[in-house]
C-alpha positions as a LaTeX table, in Angstrom:
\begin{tabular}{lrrr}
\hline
Residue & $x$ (\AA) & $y$ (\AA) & $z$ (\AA) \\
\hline
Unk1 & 21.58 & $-31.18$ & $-38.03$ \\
Unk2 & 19.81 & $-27.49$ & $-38.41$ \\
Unk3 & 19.17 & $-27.60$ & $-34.63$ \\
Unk4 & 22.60 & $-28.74$ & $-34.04$ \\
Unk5 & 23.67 & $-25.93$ & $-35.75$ \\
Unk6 & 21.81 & $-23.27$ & $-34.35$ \\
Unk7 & 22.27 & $-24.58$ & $-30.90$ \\
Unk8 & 26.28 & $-23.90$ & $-31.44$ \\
Unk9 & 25.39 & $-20.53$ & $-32.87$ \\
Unk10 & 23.49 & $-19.80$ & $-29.83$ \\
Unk11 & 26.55 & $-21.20$ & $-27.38$ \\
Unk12 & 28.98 & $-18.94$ & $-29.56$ \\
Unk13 & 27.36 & $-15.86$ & $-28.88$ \\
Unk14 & 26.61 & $-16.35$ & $-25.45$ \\
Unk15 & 30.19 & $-16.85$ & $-25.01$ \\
Unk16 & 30.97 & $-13.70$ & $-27.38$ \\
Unk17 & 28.89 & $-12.14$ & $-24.31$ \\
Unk18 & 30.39 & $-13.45$ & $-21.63$ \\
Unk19 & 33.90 & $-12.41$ & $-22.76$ \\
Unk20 & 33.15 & $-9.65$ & $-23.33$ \\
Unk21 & 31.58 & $-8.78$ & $-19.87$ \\
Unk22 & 34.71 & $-10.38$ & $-18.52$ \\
Unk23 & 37.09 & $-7.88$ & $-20.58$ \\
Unk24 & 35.27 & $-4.70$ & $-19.93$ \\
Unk25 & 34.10 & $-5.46$ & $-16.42$ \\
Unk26 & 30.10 & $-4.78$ & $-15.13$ \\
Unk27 & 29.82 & $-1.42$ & $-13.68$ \\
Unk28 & 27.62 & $-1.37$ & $-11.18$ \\
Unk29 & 24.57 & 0.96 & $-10.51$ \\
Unk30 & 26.36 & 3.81 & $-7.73$ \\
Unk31 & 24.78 & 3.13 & $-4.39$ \\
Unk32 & 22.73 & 6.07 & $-3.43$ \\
Unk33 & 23.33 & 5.53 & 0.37 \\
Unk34 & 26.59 & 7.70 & 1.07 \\
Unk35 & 28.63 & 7.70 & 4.85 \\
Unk36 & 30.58 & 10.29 & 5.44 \\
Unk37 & 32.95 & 9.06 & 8.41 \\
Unk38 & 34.94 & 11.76 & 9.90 \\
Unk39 & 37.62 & 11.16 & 12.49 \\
Unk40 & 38.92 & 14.50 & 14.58 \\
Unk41 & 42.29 & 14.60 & 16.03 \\
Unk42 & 44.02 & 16.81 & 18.43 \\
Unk43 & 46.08 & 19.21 & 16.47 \\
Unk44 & 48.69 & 19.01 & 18.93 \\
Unk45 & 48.57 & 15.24 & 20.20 \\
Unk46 & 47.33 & 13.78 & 16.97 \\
Unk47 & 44.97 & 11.64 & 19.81 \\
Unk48 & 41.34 & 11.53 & 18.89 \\
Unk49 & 39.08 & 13.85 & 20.26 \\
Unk50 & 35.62 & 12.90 & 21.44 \\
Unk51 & 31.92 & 15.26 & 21.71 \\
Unk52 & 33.33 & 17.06 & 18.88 \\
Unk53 & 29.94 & 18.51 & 17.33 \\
Unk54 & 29.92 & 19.20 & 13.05 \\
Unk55 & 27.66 & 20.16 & 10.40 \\
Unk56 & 27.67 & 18.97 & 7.20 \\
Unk57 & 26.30 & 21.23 & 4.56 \\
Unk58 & 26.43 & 21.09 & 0.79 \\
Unk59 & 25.51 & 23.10 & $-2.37$ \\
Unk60 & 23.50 & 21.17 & $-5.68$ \\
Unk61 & 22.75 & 21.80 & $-8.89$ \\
Unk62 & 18.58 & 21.80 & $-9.83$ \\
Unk63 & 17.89 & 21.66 & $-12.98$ \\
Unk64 & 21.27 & 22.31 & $-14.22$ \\
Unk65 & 21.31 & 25.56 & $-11.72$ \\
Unk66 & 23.55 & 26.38 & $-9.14$ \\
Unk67 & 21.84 & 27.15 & $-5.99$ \\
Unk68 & 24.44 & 28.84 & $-4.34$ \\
Unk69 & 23.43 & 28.68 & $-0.73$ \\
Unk70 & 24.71 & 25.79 & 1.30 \\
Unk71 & 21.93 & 23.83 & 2.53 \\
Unk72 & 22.26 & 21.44 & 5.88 \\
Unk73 & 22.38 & 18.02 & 5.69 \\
Unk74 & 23.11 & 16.84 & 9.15 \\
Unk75 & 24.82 & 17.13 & 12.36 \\
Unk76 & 26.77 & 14.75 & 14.38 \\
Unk77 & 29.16 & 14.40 & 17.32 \\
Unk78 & 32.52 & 12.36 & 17.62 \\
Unk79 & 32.42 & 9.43 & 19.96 \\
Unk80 & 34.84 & 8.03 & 22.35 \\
Unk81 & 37.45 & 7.44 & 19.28 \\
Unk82 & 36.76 & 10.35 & 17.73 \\
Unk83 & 34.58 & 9.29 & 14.77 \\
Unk84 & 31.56 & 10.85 & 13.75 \\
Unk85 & 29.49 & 9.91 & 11.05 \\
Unk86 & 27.43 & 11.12 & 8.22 \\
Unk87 & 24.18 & 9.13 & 6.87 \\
Unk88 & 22.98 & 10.87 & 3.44 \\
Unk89 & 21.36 & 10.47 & 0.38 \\
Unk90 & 23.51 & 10.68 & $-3.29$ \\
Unk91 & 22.48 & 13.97 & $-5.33$ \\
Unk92 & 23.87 & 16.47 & $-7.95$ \\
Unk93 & 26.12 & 18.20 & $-4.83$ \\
Unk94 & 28.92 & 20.67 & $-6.61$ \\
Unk95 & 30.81 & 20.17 & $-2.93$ \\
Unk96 & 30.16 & 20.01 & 0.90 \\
Unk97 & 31.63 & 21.79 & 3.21 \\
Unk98 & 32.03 & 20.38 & 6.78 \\
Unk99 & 31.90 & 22.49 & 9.85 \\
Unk100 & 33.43 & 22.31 & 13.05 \\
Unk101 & 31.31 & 24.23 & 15.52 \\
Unk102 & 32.16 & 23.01 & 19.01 \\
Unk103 & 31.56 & 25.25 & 21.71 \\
Unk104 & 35.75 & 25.90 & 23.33 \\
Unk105 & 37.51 & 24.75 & 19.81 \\
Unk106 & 38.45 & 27.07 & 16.64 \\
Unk107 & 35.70 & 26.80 & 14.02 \\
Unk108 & 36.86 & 25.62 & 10.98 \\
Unk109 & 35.78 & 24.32 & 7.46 \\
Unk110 & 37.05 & 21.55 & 5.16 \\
Unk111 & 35.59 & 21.41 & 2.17 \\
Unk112 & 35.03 & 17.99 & 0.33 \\
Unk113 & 34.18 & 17.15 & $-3.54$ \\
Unk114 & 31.32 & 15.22 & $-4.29$ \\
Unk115 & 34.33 & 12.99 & $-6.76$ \\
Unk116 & 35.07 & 11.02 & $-3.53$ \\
Unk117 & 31.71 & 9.38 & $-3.70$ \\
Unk118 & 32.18 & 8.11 & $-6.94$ \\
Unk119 & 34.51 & 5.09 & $-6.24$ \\
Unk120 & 33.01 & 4.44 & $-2.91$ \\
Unk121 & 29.73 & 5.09 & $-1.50$ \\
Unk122 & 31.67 & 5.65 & 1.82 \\
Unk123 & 34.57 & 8.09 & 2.63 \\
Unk124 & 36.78 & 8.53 & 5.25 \\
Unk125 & 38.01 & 11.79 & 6.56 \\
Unk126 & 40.26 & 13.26 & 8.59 \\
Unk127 & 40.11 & 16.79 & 10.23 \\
Unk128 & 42.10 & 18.42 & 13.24 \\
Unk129 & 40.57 & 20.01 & 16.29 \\
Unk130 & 42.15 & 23.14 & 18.06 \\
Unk131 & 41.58 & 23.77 & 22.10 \\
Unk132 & 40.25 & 27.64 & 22.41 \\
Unk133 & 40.86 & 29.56 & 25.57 \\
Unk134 & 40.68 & 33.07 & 26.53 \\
Unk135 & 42.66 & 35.57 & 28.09 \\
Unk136 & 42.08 & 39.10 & 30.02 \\
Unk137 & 45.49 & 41.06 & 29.91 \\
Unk138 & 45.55 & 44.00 & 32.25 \\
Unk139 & 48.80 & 46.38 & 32.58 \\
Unk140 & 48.53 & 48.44 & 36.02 \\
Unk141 & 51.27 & 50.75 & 37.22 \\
Unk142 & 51.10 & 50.47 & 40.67 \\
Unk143 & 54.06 & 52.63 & 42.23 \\
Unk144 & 53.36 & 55.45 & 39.39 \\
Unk145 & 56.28 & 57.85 & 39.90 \\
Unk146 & 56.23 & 60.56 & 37.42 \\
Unk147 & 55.29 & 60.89 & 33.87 \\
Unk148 & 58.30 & 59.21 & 32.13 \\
Unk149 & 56.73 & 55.61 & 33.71 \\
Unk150 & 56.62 & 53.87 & 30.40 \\
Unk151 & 55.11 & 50.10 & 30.13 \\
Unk152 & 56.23 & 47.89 & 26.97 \\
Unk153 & 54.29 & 45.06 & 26.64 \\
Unk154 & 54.07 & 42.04 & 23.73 \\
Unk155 & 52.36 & 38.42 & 23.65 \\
Unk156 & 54.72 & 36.17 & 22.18 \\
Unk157 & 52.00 & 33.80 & 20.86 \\
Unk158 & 52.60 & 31.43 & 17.58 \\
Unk159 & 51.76 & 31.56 & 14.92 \\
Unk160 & 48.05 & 30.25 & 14.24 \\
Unk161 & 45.56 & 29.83 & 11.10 \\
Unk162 & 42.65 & 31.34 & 13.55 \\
Unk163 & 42.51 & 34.89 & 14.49 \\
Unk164 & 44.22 & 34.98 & 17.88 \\
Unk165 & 46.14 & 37.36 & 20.20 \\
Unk166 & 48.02 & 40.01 & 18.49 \\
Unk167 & 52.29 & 39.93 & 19.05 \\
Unk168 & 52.04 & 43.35 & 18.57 \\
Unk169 & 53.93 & 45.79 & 20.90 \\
Unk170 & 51.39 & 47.98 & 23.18 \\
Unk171 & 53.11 & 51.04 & 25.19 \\
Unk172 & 52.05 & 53.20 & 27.88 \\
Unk173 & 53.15 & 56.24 & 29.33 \\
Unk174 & 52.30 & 57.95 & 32.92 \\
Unk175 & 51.39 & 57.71 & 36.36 \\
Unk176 & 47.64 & 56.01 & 35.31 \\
Unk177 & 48.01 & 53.57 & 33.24 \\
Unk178 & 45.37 & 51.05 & 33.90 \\
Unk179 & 44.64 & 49.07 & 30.53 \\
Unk180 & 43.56 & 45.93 & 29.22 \\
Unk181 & 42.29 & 43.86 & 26.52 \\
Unk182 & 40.72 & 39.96 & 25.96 \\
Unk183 & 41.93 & 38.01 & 23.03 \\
Unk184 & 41.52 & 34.35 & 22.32 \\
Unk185 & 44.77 & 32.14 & 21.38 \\
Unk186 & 45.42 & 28.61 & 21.14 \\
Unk187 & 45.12 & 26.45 & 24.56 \\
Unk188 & 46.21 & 24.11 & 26.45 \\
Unk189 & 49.50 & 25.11 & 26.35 \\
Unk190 & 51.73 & 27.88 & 27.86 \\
Unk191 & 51.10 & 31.78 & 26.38 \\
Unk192 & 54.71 & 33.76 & 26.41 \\
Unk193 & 54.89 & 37.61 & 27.07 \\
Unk194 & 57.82 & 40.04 & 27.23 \\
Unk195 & 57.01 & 43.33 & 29.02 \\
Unk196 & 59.98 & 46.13 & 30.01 \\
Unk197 & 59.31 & 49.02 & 32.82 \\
Unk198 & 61.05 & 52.42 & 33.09 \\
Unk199 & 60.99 & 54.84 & 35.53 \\
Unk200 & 63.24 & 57.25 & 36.67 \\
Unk201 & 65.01 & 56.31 & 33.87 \\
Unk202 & 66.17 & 52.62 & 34.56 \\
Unk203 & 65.28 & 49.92 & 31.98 \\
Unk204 & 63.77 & 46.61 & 33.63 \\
Unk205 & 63.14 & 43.90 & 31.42 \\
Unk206 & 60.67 & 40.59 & 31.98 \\
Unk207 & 59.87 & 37.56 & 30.45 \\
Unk208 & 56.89 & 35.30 & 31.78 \\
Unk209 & 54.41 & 32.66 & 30.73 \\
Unk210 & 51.30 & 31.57 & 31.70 \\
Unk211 & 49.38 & 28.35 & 31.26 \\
Unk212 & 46.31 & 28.74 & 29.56 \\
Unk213 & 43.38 & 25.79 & 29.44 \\
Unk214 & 40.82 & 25.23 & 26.93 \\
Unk215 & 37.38 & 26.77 & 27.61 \\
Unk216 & 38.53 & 28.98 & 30.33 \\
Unk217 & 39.44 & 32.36 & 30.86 \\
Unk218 & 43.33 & 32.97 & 32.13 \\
Unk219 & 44.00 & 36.04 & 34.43 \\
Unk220 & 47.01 & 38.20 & 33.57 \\
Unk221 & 47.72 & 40.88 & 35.19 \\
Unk222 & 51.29 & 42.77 & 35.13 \\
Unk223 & 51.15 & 44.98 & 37.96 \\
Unk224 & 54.65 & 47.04 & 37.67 \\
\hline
\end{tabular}
C-alpha cells in the first residue's frame, strides 16, 4: 500500500512538471551559428543586383567595455539573385554595420542591431544598390566676340542621399572662357542641364540631356 502510495506521489509530480513545462514553454539554448542573408536591389528597378561586394563589420563589448572600433567579420558578394550571405559566430556585438563597397556603385552603410539575432539565429536583409557614373563638363566659347560673352550654366540633377553633381548655377564672362569640372551623379539614367549664351547682347537659352552609364565617364562639352 506504502509503495502504492509513493508511486502516485511520484506520477503527481512528474505531471506537476510536465504542466508546467507545457504552460511556460522550454526556451531553448540560442544557437551560436548566426547567417546574415542580405539581398541587394536596384534602387531604381527594385531587380536584384548580382557581384555586389560587402563587408560586414561590428563593434563588442569585452569585459563589459566598449571597444569602439569596428572590427571585420567578413566579406561576401551577391550572386545571380542578388543574395549574399554572412556565416558568423554569436558574441556580445553592440551593432554591425554593413558596407557596400562595390567598385561603380555609391558606398553606403546600414547598420543592424545585434536584437535581430535573438529570435532567430538567421536574418534576412534587404539593402538598395545605386549605379555610379562620372561626368567631365567643359564650357568653351568658341566664336568669343567681345567681353560681354557671358555663359550660364546649371546641372539639373535630382536629388540624391550621395554627394553628387552640384545644381548650382556657374557663370562666365569673356572672350576665354575655357572651364570645366568632374562630378559623380547617379547613372544609368539621363543627366539634365540648362545653359543660356549672350553676346552682343541677345539672350539664347538651351536645354539638353545626356545619358550617362554606370562605371563610365560621360563627355559634355557645351561649345557656344
Amino acid at each position: 500500500m506504502c509503495s502504492l502510495a509513493s508511486h502516485l506521489r511520484r506520477l503527481a509530480m512528474a505531471l506537476i512538471i510536465l504542466s508546467s513545462m507545457v504552460v511556460s514553454g522550454c526556451r531553448p539554448e540560442p544557437d551560436n551559428n548566426l547567417t546574415l542573408a542580405v539581398t541587394v536591389l536596384h534602387v531604381d528597378t527594385s531587380d536584384p543586383v548580382a557581384d555586389i561586394d560587402f563587408e560586414l563589420e561590428r563593434r563588442v563589448l569585452e569585459n563589459g567595455i566598449l571597444n569602439g572600433n569596428y572590427q571585420p567579420v567578413g566579406s561576401a558578394t551577391s550572386n545571380a539573385v542578388g543574395l549574399a550571405n554572412f556565416y558568423f559566430k554569436r558574441v556580445n556585438a553592440l551593432d554591425y554595420q554593413l558596407n557596400l563597397v562595390s567598385t561603380d556603385w555609391f558606398a553606403r552603410s546600414d547598420f543592424i542591431q545585434p536584437d535581430s539575432f535573438l529570435e532567430s539565429s538567421k536574418v534576412d536583409y534587404t539593402t538598395e544598390a545605386t549605379p555610379r557614373g562620372t561626368v567631365h563638363i567643359r564650357l568653351v566659347n568658341t566664336y568669343p566676340l567681345n567681353e560681354e560673352d557671358k555663359v550660364q550654366f546649371r546641372t539639373l540633377n535630382p536629388t540624391s542621399d550621395f554627394l553628387t553633381c552640384s545644381n548650382a548655377w556657374e557663370t562666365h564672362f569673356g572672350t576665354e572662357v575655357d572651364v570645366e569640372r568632374t562630378c559623380d551623379l547617379e547613372a544609368d539614367r539621363y543627366l539634365s542641364y540648362r545653359y543660356h549664351v549672350t553676346r552682343n547682347g541677345e539672350l539664347t537659352e538651351n536645354l539638353d540631356s545626356i545619358w550617362v552609364s554606370r562605371g563610365e565617364l560621360t563627355e559634355l562639352l557645351i561649345a557656344y
